[in-house]
N, C-alpha and C positions, 0 to 999 in steps of 0.2 A: 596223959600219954598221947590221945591224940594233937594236942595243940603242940607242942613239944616235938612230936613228930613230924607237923607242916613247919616248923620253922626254920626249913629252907628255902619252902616256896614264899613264905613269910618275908623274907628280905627281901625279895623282888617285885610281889604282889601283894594287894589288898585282897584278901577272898571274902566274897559275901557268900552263903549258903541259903538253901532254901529247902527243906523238906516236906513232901508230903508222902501220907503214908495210905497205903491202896489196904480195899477190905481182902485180898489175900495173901497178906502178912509179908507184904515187900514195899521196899520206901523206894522212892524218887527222889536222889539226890539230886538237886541242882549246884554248882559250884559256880560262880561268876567271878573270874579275874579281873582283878582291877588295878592300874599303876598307885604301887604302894607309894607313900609321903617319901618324898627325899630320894625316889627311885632316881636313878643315871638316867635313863634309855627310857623313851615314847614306845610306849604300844601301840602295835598294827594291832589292826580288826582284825585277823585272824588269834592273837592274841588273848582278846577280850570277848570272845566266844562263849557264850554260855556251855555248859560242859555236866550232860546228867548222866547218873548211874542208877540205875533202876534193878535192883537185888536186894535181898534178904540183910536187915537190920546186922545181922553177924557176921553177913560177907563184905559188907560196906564198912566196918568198923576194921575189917579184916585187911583189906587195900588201902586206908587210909592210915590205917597204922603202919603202913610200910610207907611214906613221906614221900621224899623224892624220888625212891624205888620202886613205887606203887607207879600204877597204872596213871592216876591223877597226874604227880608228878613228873612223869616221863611224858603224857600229852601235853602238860605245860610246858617242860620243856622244850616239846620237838617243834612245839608254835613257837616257842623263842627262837628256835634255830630256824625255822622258816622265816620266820620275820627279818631275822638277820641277815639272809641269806638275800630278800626283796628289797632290805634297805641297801645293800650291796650292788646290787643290779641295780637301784635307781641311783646312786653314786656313780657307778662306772658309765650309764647313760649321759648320765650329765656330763660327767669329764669329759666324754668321747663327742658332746656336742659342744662346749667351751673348744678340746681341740678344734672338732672340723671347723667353726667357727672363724677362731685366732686364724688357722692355715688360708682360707679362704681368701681373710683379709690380707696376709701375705700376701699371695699368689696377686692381688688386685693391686697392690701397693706397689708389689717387684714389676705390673704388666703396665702401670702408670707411671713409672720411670722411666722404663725401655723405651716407653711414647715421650716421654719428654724428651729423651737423652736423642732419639732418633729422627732427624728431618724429615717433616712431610715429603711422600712421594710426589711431585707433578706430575699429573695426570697427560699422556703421550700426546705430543703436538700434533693434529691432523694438518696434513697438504690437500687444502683444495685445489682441484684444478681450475682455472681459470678460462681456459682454453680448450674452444669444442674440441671433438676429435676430426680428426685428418675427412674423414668422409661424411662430416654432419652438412646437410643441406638448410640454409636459413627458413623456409618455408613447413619444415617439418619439425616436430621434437625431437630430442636426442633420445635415443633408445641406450640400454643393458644388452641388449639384445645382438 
């Protein structure tokens, strides 16, 4: 009954278990998820979590005979759906930097045109004078002044 009852979490995962049993009459369950053979989908580390229940021999048999329903089941599930949810964010990060990416090069591409397509400005001809002013005396400098 109990194997029977994990074999939902059974087609997604490998579970390894590890028991040990304390001297006042409650076990330590360890559960360790593992990417079952032939699984679709990589597990995140939050995934592959080790995962213990520490209670009495008949309460443990008691939640574990409820399968996907039980407590077990529904924390593996809820790390699948968190994991889902991380691989989803790192997806949309990524798209969102290929976008800015791609646009940037646009925007460099379209600003490297407009420069080819547009004549250099020549830079504004200055008039020197050549000729003192009306009141420069030869024996002095010419002043701003």
């Amino acid at each position: 009954m109990l194997i029977s009852n994990l074999l939902p979490l059974l087609a997604n995962y490998s579970l390894g278990f590890d028991l040990v049993a304390s001297p006042d009459d409650t076990v330590t369950l360890t559960v360790i998820p593992r990417k079952a053979v032939g699984a679709k989908h990589s597990l995140e580390s939050g995934e592959t979590r080790p995962i213990s229940i520490t209670a009495t021999a008949a309460e443990i048999d008691a939640e574990l005979g409820r399968g996907a329903d039980g407590a077990l089941g529904q924390l593996i599930a809820t790390r699948k759906t968190l994991a889902d949810q991380i691989a989803d964010q790192r997806q949309a990060a990524e798209d969102a930097r290929v976008a800015a990416a791609e646009a940037a090069k646009a925007k460099a591409a379209t600003k490297a045109a407009t420069a080819k397509s547009t004549p250099p400005a020549s830079p504004p001809k200055l008039q020197h004078s050549v000729t003192p002013p009306v009141d420069a005396k030869p024996d002095q400098p010419a002043t701003l002044f």
